[in-house]
KOLPASE-359418 format. One record per residue (C-alpha): x, y, z. Coordinates in steps of 0.05 Angstrom, whole numbers. Layout:
<rs>
X; Y; Z .
...
</rs>
This chain:
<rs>
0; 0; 0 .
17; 66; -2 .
32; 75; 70 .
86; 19; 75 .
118; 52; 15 .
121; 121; 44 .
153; 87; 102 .
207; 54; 57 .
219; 129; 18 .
229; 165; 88 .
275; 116; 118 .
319; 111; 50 .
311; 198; 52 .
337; 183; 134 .
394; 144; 112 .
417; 191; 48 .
423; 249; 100 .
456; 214; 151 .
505; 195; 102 .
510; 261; 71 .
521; 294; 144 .
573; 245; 158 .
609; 258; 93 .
606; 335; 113 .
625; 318; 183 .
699; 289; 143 .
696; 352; 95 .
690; 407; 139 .
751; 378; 186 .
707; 354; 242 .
764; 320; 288 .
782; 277; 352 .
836; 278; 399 .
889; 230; 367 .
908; 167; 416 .
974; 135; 416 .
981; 70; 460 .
1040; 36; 488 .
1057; -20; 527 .
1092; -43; 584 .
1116; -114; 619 .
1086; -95; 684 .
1042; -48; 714 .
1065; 29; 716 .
1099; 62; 778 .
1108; 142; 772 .
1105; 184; 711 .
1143; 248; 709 .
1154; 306; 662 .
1227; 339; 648 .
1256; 398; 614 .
1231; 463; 602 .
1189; 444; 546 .
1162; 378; 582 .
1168; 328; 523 .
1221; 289; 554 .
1173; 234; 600 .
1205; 194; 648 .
1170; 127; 668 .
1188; 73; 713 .
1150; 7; 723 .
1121; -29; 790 .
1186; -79; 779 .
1236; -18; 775 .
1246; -15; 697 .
1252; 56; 665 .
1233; 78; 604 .
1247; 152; 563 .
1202; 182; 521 .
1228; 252; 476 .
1147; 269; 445 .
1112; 281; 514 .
1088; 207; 524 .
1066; 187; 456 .
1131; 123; 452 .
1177; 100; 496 .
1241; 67; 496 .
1274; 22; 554 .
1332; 55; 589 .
1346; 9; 644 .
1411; -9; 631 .
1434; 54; 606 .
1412; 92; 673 .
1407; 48; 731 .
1444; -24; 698 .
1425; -80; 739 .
1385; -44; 795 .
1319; -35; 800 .
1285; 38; 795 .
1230; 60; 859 .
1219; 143; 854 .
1237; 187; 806 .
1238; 249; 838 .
1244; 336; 803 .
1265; 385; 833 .
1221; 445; 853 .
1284; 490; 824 .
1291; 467; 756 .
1250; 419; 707 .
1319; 399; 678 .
1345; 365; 748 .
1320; 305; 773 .
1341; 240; 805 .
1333; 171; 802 .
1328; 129; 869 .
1337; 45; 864 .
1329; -11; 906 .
1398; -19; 932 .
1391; 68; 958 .
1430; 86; 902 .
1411; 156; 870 .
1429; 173; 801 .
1419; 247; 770 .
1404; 283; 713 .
1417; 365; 697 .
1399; 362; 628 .
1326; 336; 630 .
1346; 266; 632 .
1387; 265; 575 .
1451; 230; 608 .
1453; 215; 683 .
1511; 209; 740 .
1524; 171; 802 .
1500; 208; 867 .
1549; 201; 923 .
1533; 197; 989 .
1542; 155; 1048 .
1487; 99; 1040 .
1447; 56; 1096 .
1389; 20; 1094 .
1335; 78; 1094 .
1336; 141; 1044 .
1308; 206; 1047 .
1322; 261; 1004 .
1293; 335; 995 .
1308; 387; 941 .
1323; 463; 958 .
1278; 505; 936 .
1310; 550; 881 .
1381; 515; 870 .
1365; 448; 830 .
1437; 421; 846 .
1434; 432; 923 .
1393; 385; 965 .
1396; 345; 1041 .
1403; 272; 1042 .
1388; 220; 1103 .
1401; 151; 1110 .
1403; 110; 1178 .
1469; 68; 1182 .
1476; -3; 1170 .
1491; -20; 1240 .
1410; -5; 1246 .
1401; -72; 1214 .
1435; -119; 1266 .
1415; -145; 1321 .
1490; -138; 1356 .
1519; -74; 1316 .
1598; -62; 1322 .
1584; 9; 1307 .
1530; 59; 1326 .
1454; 59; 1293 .
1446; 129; 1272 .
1413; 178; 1230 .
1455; 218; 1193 .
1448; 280; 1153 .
1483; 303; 1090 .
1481; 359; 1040 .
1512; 374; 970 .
1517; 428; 931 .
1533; 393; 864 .
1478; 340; 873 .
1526; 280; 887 .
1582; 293; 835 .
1632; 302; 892 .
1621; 270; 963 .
1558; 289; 1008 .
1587; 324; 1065 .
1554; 315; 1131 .
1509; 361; 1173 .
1489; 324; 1238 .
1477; 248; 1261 .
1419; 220; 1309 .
1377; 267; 1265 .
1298; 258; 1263 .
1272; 308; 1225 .
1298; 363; 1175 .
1280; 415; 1130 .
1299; 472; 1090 .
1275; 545; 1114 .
1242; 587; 1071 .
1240; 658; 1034 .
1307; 691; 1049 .
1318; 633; 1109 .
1320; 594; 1045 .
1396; 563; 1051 .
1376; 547; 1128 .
1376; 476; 1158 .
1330; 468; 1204 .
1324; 397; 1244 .
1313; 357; 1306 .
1360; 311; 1337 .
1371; 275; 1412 .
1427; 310; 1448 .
1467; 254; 1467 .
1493; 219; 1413 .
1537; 161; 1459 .
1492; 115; 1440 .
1447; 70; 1388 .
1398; 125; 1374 .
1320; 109; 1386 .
1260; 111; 1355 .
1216; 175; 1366 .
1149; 139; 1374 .
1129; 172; 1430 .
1143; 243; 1456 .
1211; 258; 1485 .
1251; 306; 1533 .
1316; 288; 1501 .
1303; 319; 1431 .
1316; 387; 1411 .
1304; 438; 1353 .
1364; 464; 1321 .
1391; 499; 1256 .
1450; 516; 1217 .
1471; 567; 1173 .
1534; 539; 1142 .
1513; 468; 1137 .
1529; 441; 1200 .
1598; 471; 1217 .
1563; 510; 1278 .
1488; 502; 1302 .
1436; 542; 1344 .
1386; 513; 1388 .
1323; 540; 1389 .
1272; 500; 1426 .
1304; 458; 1484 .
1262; 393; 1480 .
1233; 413; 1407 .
1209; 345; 1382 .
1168; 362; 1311 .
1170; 426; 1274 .
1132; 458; 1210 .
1167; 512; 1171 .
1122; 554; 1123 .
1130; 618; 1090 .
1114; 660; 1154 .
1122; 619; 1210 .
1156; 567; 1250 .
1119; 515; 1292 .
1150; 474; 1350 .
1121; 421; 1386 .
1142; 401; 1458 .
1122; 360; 1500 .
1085; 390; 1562 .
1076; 322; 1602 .
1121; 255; 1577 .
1079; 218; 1636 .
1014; 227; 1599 .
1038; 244; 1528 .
1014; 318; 1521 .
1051; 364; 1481 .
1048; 435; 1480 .
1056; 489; 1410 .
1107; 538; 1405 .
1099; 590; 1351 .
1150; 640; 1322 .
1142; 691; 1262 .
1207; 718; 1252 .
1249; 654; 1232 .
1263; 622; 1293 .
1288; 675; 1333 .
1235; 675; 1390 .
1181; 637; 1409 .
1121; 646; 1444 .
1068; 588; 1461 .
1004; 583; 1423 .
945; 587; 1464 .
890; 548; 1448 .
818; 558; 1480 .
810; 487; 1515 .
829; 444; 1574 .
823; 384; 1530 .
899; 351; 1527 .
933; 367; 1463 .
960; 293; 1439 .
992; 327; 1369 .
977; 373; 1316 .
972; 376; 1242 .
986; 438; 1208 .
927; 442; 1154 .
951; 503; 1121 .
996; 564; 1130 .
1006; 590; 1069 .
966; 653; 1076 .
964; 706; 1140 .
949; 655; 1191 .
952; 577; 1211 .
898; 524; 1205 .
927; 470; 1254 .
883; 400; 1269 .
898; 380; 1340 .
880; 317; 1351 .
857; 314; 1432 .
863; 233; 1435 .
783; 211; 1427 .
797; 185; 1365 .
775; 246; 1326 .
799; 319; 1322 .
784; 401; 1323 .
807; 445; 1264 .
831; 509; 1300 .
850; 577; 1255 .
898; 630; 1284 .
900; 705; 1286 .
955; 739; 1237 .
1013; 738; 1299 .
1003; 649; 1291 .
990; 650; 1361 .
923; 654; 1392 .
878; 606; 1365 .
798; 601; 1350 .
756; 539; 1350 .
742; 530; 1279 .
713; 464; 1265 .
697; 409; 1328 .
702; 330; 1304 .
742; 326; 1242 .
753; 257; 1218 .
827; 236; 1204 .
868; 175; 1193 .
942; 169; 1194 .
964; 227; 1188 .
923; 259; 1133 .
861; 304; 1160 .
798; 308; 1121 .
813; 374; 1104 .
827; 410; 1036 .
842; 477; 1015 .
818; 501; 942 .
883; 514; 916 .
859; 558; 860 .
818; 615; 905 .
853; 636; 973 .
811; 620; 1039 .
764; 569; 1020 .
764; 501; 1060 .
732; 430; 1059 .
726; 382; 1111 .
688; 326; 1141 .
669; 322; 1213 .
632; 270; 1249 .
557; 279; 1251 .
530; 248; 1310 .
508; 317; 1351 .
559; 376; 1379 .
592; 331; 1419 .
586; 254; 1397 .
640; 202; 1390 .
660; 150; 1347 .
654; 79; 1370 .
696; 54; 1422 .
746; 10; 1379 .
760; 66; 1324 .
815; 101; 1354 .
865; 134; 1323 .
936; 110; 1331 .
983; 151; 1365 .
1025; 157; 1311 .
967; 182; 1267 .
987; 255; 1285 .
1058; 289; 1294 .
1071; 357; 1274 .
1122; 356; 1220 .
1137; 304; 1169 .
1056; 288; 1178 .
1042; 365; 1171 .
1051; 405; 1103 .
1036; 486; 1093 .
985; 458; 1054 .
959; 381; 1058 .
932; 384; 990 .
1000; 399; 951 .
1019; 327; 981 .
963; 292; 978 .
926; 291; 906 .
970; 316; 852 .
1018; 251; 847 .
980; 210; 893 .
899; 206; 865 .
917; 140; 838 .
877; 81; 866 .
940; 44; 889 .
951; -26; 912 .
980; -13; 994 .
1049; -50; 976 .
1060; 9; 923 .
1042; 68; 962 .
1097; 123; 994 .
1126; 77; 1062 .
1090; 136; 1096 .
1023; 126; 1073 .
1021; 48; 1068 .
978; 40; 1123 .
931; 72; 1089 .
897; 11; 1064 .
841; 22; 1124 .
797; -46; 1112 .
776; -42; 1187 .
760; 30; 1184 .
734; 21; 1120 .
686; -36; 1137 .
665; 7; 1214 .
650; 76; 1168 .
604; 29; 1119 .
569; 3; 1183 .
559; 52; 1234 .
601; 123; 1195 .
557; 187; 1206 .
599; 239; 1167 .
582; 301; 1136 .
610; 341; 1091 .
631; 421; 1098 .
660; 484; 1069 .
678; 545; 1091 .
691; 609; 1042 .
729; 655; 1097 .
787; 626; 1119 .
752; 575; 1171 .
706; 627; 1195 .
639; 597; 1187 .
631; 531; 1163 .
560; 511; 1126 .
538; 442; 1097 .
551; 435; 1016 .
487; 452; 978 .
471; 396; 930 .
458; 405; 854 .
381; 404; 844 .
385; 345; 796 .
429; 287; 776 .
460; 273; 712 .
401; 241; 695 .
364; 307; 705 .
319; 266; 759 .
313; 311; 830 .
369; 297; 883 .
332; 309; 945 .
254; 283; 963 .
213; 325; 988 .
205; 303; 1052 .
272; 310; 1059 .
304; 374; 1036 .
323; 397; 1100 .
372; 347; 1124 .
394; 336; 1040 .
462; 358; 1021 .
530; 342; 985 .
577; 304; 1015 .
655; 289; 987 .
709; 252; 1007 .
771; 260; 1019 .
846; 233; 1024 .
830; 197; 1093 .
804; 136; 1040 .
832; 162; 971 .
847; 82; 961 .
775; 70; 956 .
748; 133; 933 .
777; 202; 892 .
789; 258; 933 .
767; 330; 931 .
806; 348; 873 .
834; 421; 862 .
896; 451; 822 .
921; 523; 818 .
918; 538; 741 .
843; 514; 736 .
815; 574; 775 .
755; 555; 812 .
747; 489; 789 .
740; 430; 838 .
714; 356; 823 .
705; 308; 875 .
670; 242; 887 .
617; 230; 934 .
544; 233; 945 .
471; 267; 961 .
433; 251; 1032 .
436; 259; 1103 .
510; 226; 1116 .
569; 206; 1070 .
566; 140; 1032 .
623; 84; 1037 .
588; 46; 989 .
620; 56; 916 .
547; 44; 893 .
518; 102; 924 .
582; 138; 897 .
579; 190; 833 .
626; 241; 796 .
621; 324; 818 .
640; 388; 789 .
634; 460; 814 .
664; 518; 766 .
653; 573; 821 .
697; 541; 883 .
649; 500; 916 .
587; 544; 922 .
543; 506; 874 .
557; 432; 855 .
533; 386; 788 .
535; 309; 780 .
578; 298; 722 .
574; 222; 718 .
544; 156; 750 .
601; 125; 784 .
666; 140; 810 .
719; 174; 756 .
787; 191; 762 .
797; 263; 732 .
850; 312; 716 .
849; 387; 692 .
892; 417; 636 .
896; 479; 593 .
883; 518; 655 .
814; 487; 666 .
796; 490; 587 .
805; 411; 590 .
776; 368; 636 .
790; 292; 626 .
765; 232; 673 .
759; 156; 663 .
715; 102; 704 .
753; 77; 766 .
684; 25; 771 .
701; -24; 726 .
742; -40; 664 .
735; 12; 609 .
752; 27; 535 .
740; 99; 528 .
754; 170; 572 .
716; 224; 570 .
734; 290; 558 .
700; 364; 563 .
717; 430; 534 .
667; 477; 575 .
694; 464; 638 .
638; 413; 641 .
580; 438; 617 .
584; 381; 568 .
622; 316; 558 .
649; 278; 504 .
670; 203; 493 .
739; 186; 461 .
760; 113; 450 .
820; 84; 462 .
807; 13; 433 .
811; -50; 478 .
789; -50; 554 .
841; -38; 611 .
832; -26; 692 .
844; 53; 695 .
903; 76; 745 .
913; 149; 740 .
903; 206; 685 .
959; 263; 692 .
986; 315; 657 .
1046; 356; 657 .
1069; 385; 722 .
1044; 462; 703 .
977; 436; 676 .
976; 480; 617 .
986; 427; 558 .
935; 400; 516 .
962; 322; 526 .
945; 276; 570 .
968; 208; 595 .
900; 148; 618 .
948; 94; 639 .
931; 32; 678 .
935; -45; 666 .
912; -95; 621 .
911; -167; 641 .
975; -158; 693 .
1010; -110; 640 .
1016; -47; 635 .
982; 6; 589 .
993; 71; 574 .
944; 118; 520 .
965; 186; 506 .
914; 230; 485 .
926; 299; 444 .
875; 347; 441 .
907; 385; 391 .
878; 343; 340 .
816; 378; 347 .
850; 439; 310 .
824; 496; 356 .
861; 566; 352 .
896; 594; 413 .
842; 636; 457 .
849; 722; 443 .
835; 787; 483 .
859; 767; 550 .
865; 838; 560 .
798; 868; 539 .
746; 802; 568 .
675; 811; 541 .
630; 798; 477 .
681; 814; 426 .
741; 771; 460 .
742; 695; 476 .
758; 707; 562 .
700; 728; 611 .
701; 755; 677 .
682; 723; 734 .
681; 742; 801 .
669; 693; 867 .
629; 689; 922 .
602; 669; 993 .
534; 657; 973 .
509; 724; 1015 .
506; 805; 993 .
549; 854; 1013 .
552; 933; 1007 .
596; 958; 951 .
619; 1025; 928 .
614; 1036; 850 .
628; 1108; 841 .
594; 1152; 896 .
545; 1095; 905 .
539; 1038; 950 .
501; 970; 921 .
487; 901; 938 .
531; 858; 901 .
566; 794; 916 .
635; 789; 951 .
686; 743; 976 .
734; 760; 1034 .
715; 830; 1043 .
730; 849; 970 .
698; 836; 900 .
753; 809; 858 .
741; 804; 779 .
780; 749; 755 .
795; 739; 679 .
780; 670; 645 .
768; 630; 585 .
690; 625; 569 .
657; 555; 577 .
636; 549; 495 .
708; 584; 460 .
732; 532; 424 .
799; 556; 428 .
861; 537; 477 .
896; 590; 526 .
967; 596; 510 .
1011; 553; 552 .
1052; 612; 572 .
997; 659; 586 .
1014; 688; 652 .
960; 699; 697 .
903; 724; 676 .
879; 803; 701 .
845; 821; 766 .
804; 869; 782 .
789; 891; 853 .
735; 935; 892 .
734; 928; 975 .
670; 909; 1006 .
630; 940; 1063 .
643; 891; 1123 .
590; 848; 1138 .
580; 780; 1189 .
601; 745; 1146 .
673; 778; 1144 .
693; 764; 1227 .
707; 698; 1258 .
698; 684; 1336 .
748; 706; 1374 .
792; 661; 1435 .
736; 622; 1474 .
677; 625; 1429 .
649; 587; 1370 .
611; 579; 1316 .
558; 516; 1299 .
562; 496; 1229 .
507; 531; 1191 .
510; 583; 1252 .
523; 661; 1240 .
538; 683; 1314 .
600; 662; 1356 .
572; 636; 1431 .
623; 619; 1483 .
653; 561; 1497 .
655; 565; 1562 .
630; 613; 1624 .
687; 649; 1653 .
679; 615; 1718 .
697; 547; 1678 .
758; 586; 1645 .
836; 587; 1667 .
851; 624; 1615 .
875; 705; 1629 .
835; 729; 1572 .
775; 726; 1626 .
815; 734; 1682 .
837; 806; 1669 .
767; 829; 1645 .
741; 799; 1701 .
787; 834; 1753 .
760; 898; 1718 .
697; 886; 1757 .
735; 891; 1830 .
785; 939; 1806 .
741; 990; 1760 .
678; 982; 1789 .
655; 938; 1851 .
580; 950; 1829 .
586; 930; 1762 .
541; 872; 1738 .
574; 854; 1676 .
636; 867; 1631 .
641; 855; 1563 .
687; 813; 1515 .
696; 819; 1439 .
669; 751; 1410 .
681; 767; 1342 .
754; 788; 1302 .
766; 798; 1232 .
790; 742; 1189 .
864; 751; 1175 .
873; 773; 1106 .
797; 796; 1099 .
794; 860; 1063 .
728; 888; 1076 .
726; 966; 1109 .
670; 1005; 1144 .
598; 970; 1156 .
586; 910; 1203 .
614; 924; 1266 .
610; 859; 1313 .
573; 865; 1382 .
618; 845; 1439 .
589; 788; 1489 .
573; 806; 1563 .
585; 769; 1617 .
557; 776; 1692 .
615; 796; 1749 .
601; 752; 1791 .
555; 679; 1784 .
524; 631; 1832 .
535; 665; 1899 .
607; 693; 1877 .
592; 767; 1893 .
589; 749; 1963 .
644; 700; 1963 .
683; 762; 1935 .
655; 817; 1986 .
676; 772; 2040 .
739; 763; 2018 .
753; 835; 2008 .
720; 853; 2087 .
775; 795; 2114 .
839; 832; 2077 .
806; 897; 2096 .
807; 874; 2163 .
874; 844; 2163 .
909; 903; 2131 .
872; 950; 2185 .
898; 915; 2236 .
971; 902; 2212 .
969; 989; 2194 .
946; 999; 2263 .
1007; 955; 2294 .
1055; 1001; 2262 .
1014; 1062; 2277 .
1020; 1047; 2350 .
1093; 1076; 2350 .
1167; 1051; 2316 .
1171; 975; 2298 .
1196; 946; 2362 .
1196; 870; 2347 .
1255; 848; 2299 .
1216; 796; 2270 .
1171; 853; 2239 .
1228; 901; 2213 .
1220; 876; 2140 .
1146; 889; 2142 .
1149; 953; 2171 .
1202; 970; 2122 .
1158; 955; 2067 .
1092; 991; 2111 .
1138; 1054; 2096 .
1138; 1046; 2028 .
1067; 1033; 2015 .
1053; 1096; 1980 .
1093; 1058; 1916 .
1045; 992; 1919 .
981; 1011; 1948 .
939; 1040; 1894 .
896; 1101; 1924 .
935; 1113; 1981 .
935; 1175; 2018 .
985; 1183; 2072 .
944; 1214; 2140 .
982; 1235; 2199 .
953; 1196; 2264 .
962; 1261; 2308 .
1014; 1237; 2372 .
1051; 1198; 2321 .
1097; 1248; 2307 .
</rs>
């Protein structure tokens, strides 16, 4: 009939355009990245990127083979023999200094290096043991500090002594290592123009086998040198752990050995003096993490030994701190804390859920070892954490540091009884807030029920389990960008089913489900490129996006493989990218060029707007504030007391930013200040979701002088008084904001629960006493030698009595 026929003449019309579109598709240059694979004998190790340009790629396998590539990653050859001969490679490691200076660390603790990007390579020598550390300076590439513990360490009857001894060269290991120190523990360089400074810890008798610092100790000190080792300076008698960042030094020391409390000594002008940090708590300090102190002040985790932790955030001298965050989950070491390295002074972290002041169950403790300020600690956890390490390793190939990492106990106890929630804060550590969740899912089905909106939000995780799950996710050159995998509810999911894929563009305010599942993701082009692969199951494609997310795209790469890791160049400003992971016990490498799509470089990074391919974009808290434009002041949206207006590539240019681009222009107006701007102040604190800062405690409850010396203004000022008042609120270091908001200060009564008349009658008995003691020397001169330093000091009362008026007694003379 004539229907069936019509049917037939459509679907043949269907099929001719199809054709015709694909046959455009070809003619007007409609491209894909291009995907190169190679392969390996056994499952890849580290990946790392050398020379100025970064086409020279330096890989080692799991079994210590090393192979060089000279085209960024796209073929390799094996250069075993010719580096390392017989020995096996474990780390390839840059330096921060240079991309042409690197070195190669084996089995056996030998250490070979390379000043030309890894074209030829030479011997390091040094004195070797059986345990290796080694640490770069931070702007000569061919100075660095070696460690290694003596071989005497390994025997059970030593001839000589077990010690830990420190070396440095100048020439990275061409001529001998000379040595620094011995029965060293830990060691640094100093920073800014402290840069050429050692700084380390050591036990001050070194007669014999040196121990183990597992446990807080009176015998350790902090020291430095200036001309590497010939002469030292101690600075902390008793100085166990230590953090050096750009602005401050951080000491710990133990306060009691008996019950394992330690105590924080702070210093802000390199090391020259220290004063303690006070911290608003009785609760014993165990150890500390130092979270972040890159900016104006320090975000230290103190871990107060029932098994979970506070976050704590300074004031700009490093020394008195505020209750930031109460119950912060942490395992060995690592906090579940991040900082968004791409916008300064916003923070995530998860915290236990179970009310203000719950705990976990009794058998999830942390170690003792879990915490120890210094080699645990970094300026900022993050740099540490993700970059190198977001790969879903196997526990025997992990750092030695973070191989107990492999929590299956924890794991197993979060799955069953974990009640963690996920935060942020966007000032610093202010105010913290639960993460709003995306409306709808990839699926574009709603997130939250009804019912249960209120108690519905986004929760991440973090590098406590990054074995099981990929971390919050942030880099520098991607500015606001963050991707992290977690989940929408009440609590945070262990369960990889409940688990899916997040992006926010606008750092962290607002959130959207990118993907089902969990993917492992990396940024390039400076956030232009987003790539991520399934970490779920066995997979043959990745998927890419050019608009920073908006929208994704599927590349193949052929046959199936188990997805380790995709990276990218150290700087994260290339177009290429490496997926590698392992294919039936082998290992597999696809490098993926997005040049092939045959965009133009990006223009008018100068003049953003309609005519250029850049935008400007300017982030936020999520609240209003007061700014002035002109003469007038409006409502606009701020972030740390200013409104910045930062330049970037829009979403939909299909163009790439130029890998040299420097950063991008700023713009910047200062904000009215507003709640928002102020954190509490010593003794008070904020709820998460809160505004106002309540105390902590009542000043009755308090030791610390803050109270005391406000309350002695009630006996000393004005005996009537009822009340006196404390500020509650201080600026957040670094905020910018001016005028506006000014914070109320808190009141608190003079006297509580029957202490006004505790205090009268303690003030009528020295009344009395005094009377009676100025009345025994009125009587006439001091007759009784046993009083003669008394009445020596009587006579000079007019210098220590406050209000005294000197009244002749008439007959006294």
């Amino acid at each position: 009939g004539v229907l069936p026929r019509l049917a037939i003449d459509v679907w043949k019309l269907l099929f001719r355009l199809h054709f015709l579109a694909v046959l455009l598709q070809g003619a007007l240059g409609e491209k894909a990245p291009t995907v190169v694979q190679s392969l390996f004998e056994h499952p890849i190790g580290d990946i790392q990127w050398l020379g100025k340009d970064r086409l020279r790629v330096m890989l080692n396998t799991q079994r210590g083979q090393i192979h060089r590539s000279e085209n960024g990653g796209k073929t390799f050859t094996d250069v075993t023999k010719e580096i390392v001969g017989n020995d096996e490679a474990v780390r390839i490691m840059l330096s921060p200094a240079s991309p042409s200076s690197a070195i190669i660390v084996t089995g056996q603790l030998a250490i070979f290096a390379t000043t030309d990007a890894g074209k030829t390579w030479f011997p390091v020598q040094y004195e070797a043991g059986i345990k290796l550390t080694f640490i770069f300076h931070s702007t000569k590439p061919e100075t660095a500090l070696i460690s290694s513990w003596t071989n005497d360490c390994r025997l059970s009857d030593p001839g000589g002594l077990c010690t830990h001894k420190l070396f440095v060269t100048e020439d990275l290991g061409k001529t001998p290592a000379r040595a620094v120190s011995r029965h060293v523990i830990q060691f640094s360089w100093g920073r800014g123009a402290l840069a050429d400074r050692i700084y380390y810890t050591h036990f001050r008798s070194k007669d014999a086998h040196q121990p183990v610092l597992n446990r807080w100790m009176k015998e350790v000190d902090f020291v430095s040198t200036d001309d590497f080792g010939l002469t030292s300076r101690t600075h902390v008698e008793e100085g166990n752990k230590f953090v050096i960042s750009e602005h401050f030094v951080l000491v710990a020391k133990p306060s009691n050995v008996d019950k394992q409390t330690v105590s924080l000594l702070v210093s802000s002008d390199g090391a020259r003096r220290f004063e303690q940090a006070v911290l608003p708590t009785q609760l014993d300090e165990k150890s500390y993490t130092v979270l972040d102190a890159s900016e104006t002040a320090v975000v230290l985790h103190v871990n107060h030994g029932n098994g979970l932790g506070n976050v704590y955030v300074s004031d700009v001298s490093g020394l008195r701190y505020a209750l930031s965050l109460e119950l912060t989950v942490a395992a060995h070491g690592q906090a579940a804390f991040e900082k968004v390295r791409n916008l300064e002074g916003i923070y995530f972290a998860n915290i236990w859920a179970e009310g203000d002041h719950a705990k976990p169950p009794q058998d999830w403790r942390v170690d003792p070892a879990d915490f120890g300020l210094g080699e645990g600690s970094t300026s900022v956890q993050s740099e540490r954490a993700i970059r190198n390490l977001k790969a879903r390793y196997d526990n025997e190939s992990l750092p030695e540091y973070l191989q107990s990492q492999a929590p299956s106990r924890r794991l197993r106890q979060l799955q069953e009884t974990g009640r963690v929630r996920s935060v942020m804060s966007f000032d610093s550590g202010g105010q913290w807030s639960h993460i709003r969740p995306p409306n709808e899912d990839s699926s574009g089905r709603p997130t939250c029920p009804k019912e249960s909106k209120e108690k519905c939000w986004l929760h991440l995780h973090d590098t406590t389990m990054m074995d099981k799950f990929v971390p919050f996710y942030s880099y520098d050159k991607a500015l606001g960008i963050i991707m992290a995998a977690g989940n929408v509810g009440e609590t945070l999911s262990y369960d990889p089913a409940d688990t899916n894929t997040y992006l926010s563009r606008d750092g962290g305010l607002t959130w959207n489900e990118v993907h089902k599942g969990i993917y492992i993701y990396e940024f390039g082009n400076h956030g232009a490129l987003l790539a991520m692969a399934s970490l779920a199951s066995a997979t043959d494609e990745v998927l890419y996006s050019t608009s920073e997310g908006k929208e994704w795209h599927h590349v193949s790469v052929g046959q199936k493989m188990e997805v380790t890791n995709i990276l990218i160049e150290p700087t994260a400003t290339a177009t290429q990218f490496v997926a590698y992971g392992t294919r039936e016990g082998k290992g597999i490498l696809y490098h993926l060029d997005y040049d092939a799509l045959g965009w133009r470089t990006c223009h008018g990074h100068d003049h953003p707007g309609p005519t250029s391919d850049y935008e400007t974009w300017m982030p936020e808290d999520g609240t209003k504030h007061s700014v002035q434009v002109g003469k007038v002041w409006k409502k606009e949206k701020c972030f740390q007391g200013r409104q910045v207006a930062y330049t970037r590539r829009k979403p939909d240019a299909q163009c790439f930013t130029e890998r040299t681009l420097p950063r991008l222009p700023t713009s910047v107006r200062t904000c009215k200040c507003s709640e928002e701007d102020f954190e509490c102040e010593l003794l008070f604190r904020r709820a998460v979701d809160g505004t106002s800062c309540e105390p902590m405690l009542s000043p009755t409850e308090s030791h610390s002088t803050y109270f005391y010396e406000r309350k002695n203004q009630c006996l000393q000022n004005n005996l009537d008084s009822n009340q006196f008042s404390v500020a509650s609120y201080r600026r957040v270091p670094g905020n910018m904001c001016d005028g506006g908001y000014s914070p109320p200060k808190h009141n608190f009564p003079c006297f509580e629960n029957g202490d006004r008349e505790s205090v009268y009658a303690r003030i009528f008995v020295v009344a009395v006493l005094l009377a009676a003691l100025s009345a025994l020397y009125y009587v006439g001169p001091c007759r009784i030698p046993a009083l003669d330093n008394f009445c020596r000091v009587m006579s000079d009362r007019k210098n220590w009595m406050p209000g005294y008026v000197d009244v002749k007694v008439p007959g006294t003379g």
